[in-house]
BALOBA-1460 file (C-alpha; in Angstrom, 3 decimals):
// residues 355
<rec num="1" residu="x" x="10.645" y="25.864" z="11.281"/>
<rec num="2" residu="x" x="12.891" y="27.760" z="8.844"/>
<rec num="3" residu="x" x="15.357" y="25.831" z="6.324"/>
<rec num="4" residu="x" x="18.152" y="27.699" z="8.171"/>
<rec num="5" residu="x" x="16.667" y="26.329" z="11.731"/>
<rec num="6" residu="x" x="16.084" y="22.967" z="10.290"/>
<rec num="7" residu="x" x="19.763" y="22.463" z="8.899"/>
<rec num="8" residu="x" x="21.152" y="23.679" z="12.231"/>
<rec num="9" residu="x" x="19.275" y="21.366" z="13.818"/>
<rec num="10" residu="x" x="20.576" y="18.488" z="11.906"/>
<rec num="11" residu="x" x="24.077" y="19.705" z="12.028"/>
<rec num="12" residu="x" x="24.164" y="19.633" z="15.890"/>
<rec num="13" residu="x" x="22.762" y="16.251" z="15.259"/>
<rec num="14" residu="x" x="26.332" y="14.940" z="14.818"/>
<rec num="15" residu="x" x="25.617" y="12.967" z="11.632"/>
<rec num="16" residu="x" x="27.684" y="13.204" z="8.428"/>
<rec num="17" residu="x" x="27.045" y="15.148" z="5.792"/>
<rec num="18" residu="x" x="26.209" y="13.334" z="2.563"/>
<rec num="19" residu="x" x="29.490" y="13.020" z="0.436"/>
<rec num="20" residu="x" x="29.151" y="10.594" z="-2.406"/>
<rec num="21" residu="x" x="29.995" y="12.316" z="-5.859"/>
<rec num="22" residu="x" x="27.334" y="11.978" z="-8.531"/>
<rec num="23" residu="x" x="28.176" y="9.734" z="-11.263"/>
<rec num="24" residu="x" x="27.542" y="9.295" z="-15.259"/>
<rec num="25" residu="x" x="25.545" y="6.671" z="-16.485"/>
<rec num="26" residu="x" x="28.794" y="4.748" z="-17.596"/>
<rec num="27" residu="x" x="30.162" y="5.045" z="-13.933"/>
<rec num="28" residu="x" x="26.861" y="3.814" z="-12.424"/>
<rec num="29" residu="x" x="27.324" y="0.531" z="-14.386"/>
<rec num="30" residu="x" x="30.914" y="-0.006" z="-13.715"/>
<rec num="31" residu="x" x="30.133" y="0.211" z="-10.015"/>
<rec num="32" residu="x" x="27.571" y="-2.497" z="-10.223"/>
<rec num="33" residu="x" x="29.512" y="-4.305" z="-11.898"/>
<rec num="34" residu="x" x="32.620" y="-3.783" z="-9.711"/>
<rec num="35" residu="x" x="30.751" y="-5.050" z="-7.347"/>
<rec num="36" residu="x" x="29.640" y="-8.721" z="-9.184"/>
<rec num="37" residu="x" x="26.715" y="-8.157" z="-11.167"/>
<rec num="38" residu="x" x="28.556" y="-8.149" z="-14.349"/>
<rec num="39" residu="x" x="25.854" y="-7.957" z="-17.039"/>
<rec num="40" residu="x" x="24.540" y="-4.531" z="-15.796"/>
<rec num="41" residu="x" x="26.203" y="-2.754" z="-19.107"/>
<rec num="42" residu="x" x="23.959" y="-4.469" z="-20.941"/>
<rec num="43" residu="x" x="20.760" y="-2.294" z="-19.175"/>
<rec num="44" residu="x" x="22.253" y="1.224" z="-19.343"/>
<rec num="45" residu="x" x="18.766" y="2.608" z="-21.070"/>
<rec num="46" residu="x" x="17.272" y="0.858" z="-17.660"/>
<rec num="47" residu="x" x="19.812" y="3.048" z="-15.675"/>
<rec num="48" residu="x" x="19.468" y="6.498" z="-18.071"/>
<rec num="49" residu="x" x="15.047" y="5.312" z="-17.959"/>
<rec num="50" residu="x" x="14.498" y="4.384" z="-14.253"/>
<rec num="51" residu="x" x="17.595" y="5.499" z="-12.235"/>
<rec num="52" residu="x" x="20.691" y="3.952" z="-10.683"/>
<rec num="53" residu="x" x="18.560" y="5.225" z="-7.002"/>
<rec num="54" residu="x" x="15.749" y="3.556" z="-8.001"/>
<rec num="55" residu="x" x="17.237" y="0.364" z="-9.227"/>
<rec num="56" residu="x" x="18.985" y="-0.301" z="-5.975"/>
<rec num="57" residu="x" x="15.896" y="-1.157" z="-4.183"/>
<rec num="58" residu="x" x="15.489" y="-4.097" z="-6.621"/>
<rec num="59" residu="x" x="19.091" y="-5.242" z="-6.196"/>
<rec num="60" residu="x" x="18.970" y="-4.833" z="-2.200"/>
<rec num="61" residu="x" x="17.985" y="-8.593" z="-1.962"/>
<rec num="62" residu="x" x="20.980" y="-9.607" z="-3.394"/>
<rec num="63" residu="x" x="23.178" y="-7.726" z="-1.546"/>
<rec num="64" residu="x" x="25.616" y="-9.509" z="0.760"/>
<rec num="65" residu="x" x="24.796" y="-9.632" z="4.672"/>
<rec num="66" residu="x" x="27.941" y="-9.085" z="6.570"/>
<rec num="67" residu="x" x="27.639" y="-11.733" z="9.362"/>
<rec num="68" residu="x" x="29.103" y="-9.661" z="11.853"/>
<rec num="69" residu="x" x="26.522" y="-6.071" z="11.579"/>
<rec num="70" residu="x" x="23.637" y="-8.536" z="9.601"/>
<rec num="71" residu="x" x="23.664" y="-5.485" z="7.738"/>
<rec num="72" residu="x" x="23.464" y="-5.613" z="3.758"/>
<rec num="73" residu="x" x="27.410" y="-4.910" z="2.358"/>
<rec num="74" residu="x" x="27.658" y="-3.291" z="-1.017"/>
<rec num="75" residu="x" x="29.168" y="-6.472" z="-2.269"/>
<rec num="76" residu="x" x="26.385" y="-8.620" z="-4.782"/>
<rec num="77" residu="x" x="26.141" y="-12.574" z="-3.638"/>
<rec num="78" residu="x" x="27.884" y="-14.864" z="-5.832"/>
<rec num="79" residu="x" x="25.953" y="-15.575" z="-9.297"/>
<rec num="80" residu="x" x="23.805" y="-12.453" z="-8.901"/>
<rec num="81" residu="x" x="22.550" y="-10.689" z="-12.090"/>
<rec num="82" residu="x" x="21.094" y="-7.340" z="-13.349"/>
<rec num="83" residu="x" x="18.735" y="-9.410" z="-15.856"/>
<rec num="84" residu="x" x="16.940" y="-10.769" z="-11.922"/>
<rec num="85" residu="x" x="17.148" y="-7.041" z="-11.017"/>
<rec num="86" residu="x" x="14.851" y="-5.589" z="-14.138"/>
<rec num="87" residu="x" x="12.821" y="-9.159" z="-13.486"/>
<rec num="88" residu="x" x="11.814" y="-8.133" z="-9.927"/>
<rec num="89" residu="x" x="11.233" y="-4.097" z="-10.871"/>
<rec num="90" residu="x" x="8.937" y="-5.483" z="-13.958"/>
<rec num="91" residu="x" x="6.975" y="-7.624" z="-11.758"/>
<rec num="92" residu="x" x="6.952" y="-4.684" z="-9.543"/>
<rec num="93" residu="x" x="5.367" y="-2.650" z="-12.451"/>
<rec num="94" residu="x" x="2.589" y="-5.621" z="-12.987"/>
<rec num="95" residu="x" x="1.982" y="-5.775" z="-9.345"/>
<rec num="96" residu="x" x="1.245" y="-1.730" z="-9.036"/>
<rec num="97" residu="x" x="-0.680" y="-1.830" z="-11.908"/>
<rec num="98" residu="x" x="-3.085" y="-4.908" z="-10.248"/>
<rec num="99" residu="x" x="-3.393" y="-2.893" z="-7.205"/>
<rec num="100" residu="x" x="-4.400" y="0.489" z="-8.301"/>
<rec num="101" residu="x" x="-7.111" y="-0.973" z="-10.551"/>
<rec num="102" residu="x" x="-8.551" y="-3.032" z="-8.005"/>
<rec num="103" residu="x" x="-8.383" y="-0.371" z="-5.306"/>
<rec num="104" residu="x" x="-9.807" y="2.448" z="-7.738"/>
<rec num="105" residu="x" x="-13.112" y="-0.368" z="-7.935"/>
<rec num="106" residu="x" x="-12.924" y="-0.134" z="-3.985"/>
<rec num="107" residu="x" x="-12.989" y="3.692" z="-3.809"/>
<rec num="108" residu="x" x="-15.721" y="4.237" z="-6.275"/>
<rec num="109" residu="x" x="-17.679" y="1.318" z="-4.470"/>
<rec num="110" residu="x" x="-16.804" y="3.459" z="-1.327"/>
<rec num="111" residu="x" x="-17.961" y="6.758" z="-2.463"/>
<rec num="112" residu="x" x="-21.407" y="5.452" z="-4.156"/>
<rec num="113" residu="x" x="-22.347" y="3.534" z="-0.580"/>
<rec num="114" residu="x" x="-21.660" y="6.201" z="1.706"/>
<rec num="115" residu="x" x="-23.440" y="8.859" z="-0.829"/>
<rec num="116" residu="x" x="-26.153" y="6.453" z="-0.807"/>
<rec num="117" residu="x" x="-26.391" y="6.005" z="3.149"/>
<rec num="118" residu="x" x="-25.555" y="9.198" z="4.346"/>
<rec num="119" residu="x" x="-28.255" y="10.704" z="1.236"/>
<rec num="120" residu="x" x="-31.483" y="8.450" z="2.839"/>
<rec num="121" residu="x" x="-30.963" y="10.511" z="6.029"/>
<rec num="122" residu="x" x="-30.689" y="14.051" z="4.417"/>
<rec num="123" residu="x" x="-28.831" y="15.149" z="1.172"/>
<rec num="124" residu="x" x="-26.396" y="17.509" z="3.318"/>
<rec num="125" residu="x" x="-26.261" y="15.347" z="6.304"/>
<rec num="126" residu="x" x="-22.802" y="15.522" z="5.803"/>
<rec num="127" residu="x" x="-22.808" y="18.959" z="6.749"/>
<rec num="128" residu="x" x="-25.140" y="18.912" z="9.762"/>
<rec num="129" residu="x" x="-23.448" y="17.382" z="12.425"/>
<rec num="130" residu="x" x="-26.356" y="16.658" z="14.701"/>
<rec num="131" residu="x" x="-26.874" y="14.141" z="11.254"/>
<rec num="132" residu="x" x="-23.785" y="12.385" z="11.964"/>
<rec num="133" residu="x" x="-22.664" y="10.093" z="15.408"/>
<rec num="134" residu="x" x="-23.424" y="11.076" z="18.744"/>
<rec num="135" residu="x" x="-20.324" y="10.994" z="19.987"/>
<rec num="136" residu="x" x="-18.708" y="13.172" z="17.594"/>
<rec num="137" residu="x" x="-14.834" y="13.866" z="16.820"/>
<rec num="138" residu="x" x="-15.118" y="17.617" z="16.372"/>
<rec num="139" residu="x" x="-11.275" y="17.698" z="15.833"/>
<rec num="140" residu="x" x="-11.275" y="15.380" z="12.857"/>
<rec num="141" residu="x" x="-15.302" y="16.320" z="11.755"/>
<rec num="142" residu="x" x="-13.660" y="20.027" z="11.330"/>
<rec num="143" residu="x" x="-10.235" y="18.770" z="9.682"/>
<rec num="144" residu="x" x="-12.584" y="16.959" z="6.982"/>
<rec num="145" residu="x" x="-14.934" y="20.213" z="6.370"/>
<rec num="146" residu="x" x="-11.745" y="22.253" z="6.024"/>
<rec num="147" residu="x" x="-9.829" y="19.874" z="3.501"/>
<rec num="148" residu="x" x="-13.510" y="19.253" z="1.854"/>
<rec num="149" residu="x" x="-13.712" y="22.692" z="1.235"/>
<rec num="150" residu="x" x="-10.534" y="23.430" z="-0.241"/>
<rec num="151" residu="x" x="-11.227" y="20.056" z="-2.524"/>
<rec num="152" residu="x" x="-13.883" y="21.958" z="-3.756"/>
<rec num="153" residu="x" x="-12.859" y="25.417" z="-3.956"/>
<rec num="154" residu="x" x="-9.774" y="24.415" z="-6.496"/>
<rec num="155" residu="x" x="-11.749" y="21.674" z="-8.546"/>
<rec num="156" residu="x" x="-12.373" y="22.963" z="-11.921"/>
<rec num="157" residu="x" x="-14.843" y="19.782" z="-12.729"/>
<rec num="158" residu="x" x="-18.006" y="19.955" z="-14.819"/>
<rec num="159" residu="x" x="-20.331" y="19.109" z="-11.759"/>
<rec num="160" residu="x" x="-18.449" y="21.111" z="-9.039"/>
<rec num="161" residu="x" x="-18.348" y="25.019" z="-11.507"/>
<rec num="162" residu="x" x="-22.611" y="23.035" z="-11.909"/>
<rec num="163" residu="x" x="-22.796" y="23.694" z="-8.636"/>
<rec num="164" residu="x" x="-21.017" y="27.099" z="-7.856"/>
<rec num="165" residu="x" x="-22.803" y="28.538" z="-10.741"/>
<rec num="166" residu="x" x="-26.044" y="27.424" z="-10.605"/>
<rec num="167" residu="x" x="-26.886" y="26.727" z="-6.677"/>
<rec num="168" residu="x" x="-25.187" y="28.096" z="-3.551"/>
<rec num="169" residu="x" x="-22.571" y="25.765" z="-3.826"/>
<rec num="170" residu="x" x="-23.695" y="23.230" z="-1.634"/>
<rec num="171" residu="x" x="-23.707" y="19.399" z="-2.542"/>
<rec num="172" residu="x" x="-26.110" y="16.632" z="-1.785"/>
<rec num="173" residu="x" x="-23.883" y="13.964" z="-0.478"/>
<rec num="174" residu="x" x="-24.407" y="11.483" z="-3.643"/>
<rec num="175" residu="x" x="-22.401" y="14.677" z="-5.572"/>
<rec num="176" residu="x" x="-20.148" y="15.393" z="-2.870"/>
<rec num="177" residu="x" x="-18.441" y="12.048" z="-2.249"/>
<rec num="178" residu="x" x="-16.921" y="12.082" z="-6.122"/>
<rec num="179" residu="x" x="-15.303" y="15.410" z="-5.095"/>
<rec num="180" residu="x" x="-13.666" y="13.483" z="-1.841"/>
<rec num="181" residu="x" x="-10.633" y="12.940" z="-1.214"/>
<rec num="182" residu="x" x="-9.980" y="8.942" z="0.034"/>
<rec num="183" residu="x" x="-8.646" y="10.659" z="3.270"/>
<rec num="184" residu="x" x="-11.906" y="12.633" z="3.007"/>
<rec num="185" residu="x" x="-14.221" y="9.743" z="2.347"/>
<rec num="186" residu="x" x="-12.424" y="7.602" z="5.686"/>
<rec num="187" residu="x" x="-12.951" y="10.786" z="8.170"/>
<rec num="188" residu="x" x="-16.426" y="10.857" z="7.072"/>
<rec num="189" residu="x" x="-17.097" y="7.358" z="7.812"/>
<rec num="190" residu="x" x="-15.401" y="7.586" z="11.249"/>
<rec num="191" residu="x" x="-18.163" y="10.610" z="12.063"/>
<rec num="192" residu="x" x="-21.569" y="8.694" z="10.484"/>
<rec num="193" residu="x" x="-23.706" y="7.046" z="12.965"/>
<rec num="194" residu="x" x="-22.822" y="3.700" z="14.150"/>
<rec num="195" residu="x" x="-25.798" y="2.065" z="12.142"/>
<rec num="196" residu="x" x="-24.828" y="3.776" z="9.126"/>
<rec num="197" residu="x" x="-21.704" y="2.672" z="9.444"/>
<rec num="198" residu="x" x="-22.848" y="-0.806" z="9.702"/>
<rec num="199" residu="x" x="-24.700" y="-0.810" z="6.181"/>
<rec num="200" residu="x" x="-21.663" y="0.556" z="4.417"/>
<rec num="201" residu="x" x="-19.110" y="-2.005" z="6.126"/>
<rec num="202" residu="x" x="-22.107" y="-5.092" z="5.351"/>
<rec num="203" residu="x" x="-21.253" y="-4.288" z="1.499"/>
<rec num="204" residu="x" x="-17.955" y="-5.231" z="2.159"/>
<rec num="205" residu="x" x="-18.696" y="-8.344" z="4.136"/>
<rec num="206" residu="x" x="-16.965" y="-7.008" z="7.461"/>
<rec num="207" residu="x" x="-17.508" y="-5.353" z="10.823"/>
<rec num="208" residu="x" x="-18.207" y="-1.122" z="10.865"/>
<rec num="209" residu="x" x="-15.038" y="-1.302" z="13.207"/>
<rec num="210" residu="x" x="-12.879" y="-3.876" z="11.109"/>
<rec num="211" residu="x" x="-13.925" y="-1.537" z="7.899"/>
<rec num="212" residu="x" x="-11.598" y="1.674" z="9.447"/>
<rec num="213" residu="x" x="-8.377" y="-0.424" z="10.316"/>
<rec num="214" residu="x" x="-9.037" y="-2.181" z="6.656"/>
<rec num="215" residu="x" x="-9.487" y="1.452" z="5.075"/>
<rec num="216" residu="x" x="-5.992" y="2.266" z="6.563"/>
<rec num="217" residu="x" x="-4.523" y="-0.690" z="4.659"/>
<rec num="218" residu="x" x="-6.386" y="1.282" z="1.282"/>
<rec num="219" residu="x" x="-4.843" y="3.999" z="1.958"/>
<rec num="220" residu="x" x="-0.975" y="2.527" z="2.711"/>
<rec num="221" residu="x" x="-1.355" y="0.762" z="-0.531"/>
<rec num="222" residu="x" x="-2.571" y="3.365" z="-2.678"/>
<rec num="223" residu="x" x="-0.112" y="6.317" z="-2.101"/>
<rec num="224" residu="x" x="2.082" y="3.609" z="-2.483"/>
<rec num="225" residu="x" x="0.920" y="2.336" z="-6.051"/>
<rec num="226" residu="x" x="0.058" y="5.768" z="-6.980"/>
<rec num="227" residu="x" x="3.797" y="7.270" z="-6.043"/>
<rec num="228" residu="x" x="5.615" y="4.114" z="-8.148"/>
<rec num="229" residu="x" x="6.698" y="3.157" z="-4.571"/>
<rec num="230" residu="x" x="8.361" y="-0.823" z="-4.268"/>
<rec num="231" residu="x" x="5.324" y="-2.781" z="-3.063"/>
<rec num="232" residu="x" x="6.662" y="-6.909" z="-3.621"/>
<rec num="233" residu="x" x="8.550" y="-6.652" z="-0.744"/>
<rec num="234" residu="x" x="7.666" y="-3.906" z="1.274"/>
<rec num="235" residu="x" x="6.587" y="-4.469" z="4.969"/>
<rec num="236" residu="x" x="3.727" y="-2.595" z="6.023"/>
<rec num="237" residu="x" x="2.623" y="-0.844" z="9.382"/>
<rec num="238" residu="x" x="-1.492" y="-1.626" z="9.572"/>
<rec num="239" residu="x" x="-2.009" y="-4.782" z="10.262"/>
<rec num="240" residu="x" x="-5.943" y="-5.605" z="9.157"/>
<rec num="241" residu="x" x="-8.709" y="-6.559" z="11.589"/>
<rec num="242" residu="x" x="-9.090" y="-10.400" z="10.144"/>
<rec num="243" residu="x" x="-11.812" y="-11.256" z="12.607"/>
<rec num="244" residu="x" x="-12.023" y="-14.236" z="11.941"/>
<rec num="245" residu="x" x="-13.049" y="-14.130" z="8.465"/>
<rec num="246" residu="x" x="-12.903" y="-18.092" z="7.016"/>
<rec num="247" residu="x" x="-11.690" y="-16.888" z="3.567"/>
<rec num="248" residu="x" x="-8.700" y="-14.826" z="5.703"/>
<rec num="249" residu="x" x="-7.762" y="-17.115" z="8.363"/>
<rec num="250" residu="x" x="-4.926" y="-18.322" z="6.426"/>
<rec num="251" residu="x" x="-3.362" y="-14.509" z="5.770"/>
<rec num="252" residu="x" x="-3.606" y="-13.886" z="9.842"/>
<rec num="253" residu="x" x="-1.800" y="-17.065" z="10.375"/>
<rec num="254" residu="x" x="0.573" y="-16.448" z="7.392"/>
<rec num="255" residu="x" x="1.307" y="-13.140" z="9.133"/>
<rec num="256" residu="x" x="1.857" y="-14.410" z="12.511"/>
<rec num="257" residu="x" x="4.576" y="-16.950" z="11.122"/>
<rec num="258" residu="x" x="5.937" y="-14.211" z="9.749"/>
<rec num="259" residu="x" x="6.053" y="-12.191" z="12.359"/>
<rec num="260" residu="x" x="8.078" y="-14.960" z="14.398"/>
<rec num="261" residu="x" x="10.341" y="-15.762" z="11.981"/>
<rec num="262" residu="x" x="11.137" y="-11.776" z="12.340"/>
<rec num="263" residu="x" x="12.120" y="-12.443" z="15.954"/>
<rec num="264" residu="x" x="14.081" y="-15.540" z="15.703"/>
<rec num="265" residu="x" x="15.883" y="-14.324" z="12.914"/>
<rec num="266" residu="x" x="16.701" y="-10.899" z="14.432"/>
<rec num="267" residu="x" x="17.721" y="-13.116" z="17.648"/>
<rec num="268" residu="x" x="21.211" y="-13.878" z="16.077"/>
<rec num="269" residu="x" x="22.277" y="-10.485" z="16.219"/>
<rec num="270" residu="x" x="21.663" y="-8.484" z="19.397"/>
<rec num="271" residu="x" x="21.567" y="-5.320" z="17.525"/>
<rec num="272" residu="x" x="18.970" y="-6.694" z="15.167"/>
<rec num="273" residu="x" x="17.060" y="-7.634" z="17.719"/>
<rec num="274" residu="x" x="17.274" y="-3.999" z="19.560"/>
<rec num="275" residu="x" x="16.116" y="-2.793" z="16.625"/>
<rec num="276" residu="x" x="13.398" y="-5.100" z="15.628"/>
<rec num="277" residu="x" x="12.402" y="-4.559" z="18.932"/>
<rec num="278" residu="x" x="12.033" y="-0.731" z="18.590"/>
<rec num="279" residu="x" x="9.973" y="-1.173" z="15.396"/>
<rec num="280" residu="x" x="7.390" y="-3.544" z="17.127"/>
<rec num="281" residu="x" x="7.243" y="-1.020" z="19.988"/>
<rec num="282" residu="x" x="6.590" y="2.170" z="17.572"/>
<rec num="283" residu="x" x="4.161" y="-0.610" z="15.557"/>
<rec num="284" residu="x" x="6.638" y="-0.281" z="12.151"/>
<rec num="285" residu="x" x="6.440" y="-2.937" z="9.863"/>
<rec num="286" residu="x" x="4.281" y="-5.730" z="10.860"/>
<rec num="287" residu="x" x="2.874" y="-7.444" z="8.291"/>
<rec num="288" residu="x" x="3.922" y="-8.544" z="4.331"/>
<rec num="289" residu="x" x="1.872" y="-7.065" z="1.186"/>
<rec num="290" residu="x" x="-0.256" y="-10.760" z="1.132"/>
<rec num="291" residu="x" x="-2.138" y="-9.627" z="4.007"/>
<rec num="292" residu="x" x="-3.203" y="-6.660" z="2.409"/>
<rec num="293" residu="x" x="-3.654" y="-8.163" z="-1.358"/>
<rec num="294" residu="x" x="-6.382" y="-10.637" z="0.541"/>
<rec num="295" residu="x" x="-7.895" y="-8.129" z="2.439"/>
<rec num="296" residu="x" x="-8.488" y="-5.818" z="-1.201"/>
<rec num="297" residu="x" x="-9.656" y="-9.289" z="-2.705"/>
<rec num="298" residu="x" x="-12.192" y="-10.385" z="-0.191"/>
<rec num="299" residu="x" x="-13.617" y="-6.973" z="-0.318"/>
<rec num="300" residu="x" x="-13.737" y="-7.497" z="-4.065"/>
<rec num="301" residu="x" x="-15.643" y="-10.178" z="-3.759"/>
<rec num="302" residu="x" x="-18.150" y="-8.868" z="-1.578"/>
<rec num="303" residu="x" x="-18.604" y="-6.566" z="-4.241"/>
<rec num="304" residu="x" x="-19.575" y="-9.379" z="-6.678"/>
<rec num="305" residu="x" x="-15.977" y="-8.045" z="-8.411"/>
<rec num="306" residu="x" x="-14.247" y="-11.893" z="-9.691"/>
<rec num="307" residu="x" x="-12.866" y="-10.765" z="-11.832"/>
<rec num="308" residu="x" x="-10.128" y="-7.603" z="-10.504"/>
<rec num="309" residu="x" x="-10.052" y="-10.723" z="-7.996"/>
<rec num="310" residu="x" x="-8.724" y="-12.879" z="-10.331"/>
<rec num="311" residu="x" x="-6.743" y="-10.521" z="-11.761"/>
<rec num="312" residu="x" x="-4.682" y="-10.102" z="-8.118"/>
<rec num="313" residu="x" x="-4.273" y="-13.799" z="-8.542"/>
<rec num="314" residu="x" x="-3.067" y="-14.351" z="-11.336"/>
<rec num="315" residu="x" x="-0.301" y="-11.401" z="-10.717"/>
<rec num="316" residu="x" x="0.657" y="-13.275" z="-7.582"/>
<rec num="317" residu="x" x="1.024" y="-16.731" z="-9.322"/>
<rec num="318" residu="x" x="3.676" y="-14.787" z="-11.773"/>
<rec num="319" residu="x" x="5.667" y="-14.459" z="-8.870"/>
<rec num="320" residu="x" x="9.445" y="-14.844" z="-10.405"/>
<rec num="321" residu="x" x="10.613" y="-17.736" z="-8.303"/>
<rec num="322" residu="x" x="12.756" y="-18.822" z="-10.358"/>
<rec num="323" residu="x" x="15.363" y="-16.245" z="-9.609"/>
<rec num="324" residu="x" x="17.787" y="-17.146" z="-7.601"/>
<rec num="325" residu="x" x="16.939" y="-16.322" z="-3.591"/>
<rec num="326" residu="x" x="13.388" y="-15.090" z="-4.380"/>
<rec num="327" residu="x" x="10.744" y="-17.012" z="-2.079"/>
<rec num="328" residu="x" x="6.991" y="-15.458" z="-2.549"/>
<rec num="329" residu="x" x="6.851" y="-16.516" z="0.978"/>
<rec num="330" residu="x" x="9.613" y="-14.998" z="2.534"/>
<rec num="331" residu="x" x="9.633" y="-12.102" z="0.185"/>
<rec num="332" residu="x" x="5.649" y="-10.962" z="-0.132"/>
<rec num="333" residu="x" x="4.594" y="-13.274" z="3.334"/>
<rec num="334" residu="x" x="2.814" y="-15.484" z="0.388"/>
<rec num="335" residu="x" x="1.798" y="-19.004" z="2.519"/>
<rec num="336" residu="x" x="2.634" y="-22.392" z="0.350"/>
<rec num="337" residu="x" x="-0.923" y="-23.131" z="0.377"/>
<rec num="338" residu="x" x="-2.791" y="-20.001" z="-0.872"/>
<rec num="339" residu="x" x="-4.107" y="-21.035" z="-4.046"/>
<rec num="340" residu="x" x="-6.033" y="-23.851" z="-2.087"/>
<rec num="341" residu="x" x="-7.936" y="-21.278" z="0.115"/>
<rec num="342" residu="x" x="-11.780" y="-20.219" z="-0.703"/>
<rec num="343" residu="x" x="-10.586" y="-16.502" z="-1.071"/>
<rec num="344" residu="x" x="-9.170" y="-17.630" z="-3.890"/>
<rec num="345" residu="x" x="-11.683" y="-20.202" z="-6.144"/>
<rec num="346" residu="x" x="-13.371" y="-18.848" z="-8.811"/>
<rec num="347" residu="x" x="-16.127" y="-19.920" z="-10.862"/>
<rec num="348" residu="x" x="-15.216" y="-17.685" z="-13.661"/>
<rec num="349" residu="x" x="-14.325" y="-18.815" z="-17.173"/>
<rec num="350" residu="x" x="-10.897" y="-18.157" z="-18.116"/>
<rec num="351" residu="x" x="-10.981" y="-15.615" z="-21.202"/>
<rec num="352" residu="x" x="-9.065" y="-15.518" z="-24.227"/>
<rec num="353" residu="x" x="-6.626" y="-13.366" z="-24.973"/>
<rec num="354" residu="x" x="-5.716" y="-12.276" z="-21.006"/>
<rec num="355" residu="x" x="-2.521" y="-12.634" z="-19.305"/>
């Protein structure tokens, strides 16, 4: 669809055109503080640095809810300040920065067992597909050969111009997988034989089947981290595949509370509770970031990794709960008890000189 097509479509939609004016720096801050957070003048390199746009998602919480739409007003709550606002994106910052390393010791993990498992079979089992499951998705097996390919054909790494220059072009799997995209590497798993799938998902201490739904959490939280998307609050569509698990139990029932308290909050309003309803239907926003944060740590664990473990703990534990409103459990789905749960005792000495 043309832009010309696509803005006619959306002005037959009915909706408003976007009006607001843009504003100076200096007009940002008097607007926040017009509307009660009076302190915000003393952050204007925060709003020149990070963005007035940006910034609001870290001073939604403390927006007013008008009883009568339960809809946020642009009016701040009584006692609100900017000082909690740069608290919560900083946190934020530590929180993103947790993630992504512990996820980039997933992926690598990832990439090394499936180059490993696929490689006993045949080096380019990969690209013989009467190598892979029986049952084969040719729609999504072609979809990963074609975005493989282009991976390949615009990578300007030492090992992939190795292989142009010096073979056919080909790689053995063990090669291949570090030239993988994550979306890549998850296809490929989805097309391997069902016992090969099993020995990758045993690394991780989970089911072949629970693996793929947990590989979709991966993924949600690593565009996120890697885009500088708001993660401490954010509710999330995948909801993992606990089965079970003894070290997750408590996330699945964390979730579920969660999940009710949705409803009966939602119940107050009927048009809430329309539109909670339509999420649930269209599977939108089902679970806190907790859930996934103990999903990345038991796999860490599996993978004899403490200490990135430990390092997803202690962010959680710095938590700002002091401010004003802020409830780890209401706001990241964190249960009261978490720090008692097995997922979460170490054996490891605590080291000098680490936050």
């Amino acid at each position: 669809m043309s832009y010309s097509q696509s803005k006619g479509a959306l002005l037959m939609s009915g909706k408003p055109h976007y009006s607001k004016p843009w504003l100076s720096i200096d007009d940002q801050i008097k607007q926040v503080e017009a509307r009660g957070m009076t302190d915000a003048h003393e952050f204007s390199m925060e709003f020149a640095r990070i963005g007035y746009y940006r910034l609001s998602g870290y001073w939604y919480p403390f927006r007013k809810i008008d009883p009568s739409s339960n809809k946020r007003s642009d009016e701040f709550i009584e006692g609100a300040k900017f000082e909690h606002v740069m608290r919560l994106y900083r946190y934020d910052e530590r929180l993103r920065a947790a993630l992504y390393s512990a996820l980039s010791k997933i992926e690598v993990a990832l990439r090394v067992k499936l180059g490993y498992v696929l490689g006993h079979r045949d080096a380019f089992a990969y690209l013989k597909p009467m190598m892979l499951r029986d049952d084969l998705d040719v729609v999504a097996y072609s979809s990963f050969i074609n975005s493989f390919m282009r991976e390949i054909g615009r990578s300007d790494e030492d090992y992939a111009e190795h292989f142009k220059r010096d073979y056919d072009g080909e790689m053995p799997i063990w090669v291949a997988t570090e030239a993988m995209t994550l979306g890549n590497l998850i296809i490929l798993i989805s097309c391997i034989k069902p016992e090969d799938g099993d020995e990758i998902a045993a690394d991780f201490g989970v089911s072949r089947d629970a693996l793929q739904t947990w590989l979709n959490v991966l993924v949600d939280l690593r565009n996120g981290a890697a885009h500088q998307d708001r993660l401490f609050d954010r509710e999330f569509d995948s909801i993992p595949n606990w089965e079970q698990r003894p070290e997750l139990i408590h996330a699945q029932e964390a979730n579920q509370l969660y999940a009710l308290r949705r409803v009966q909050q939602a119940r107050a309003n009927w048009a809430a509770y329309k539109e909670l309803q339509k999420e649930l239907k269209r599977g939108h926003k089902q679970t806190k970031i907790y859930g996934q944060i103990a999903v990345i740590a038991y796999m860490l664990r599996n993978l004899a990794d403490d200490e990135e473990a430990l390092a997803l703990k202690r962010c959680l534990e710095e938590f700002p709960t002091d401010i004003p409103g802020m409830s780890p459990n209401a706001t990241m789905g964190i249960p009261d008890n978490w720090k008692n749960q097995i997922l979460w005792n170490f054996d490891l000495p605590e080291q000098s000189g680490r936050a």
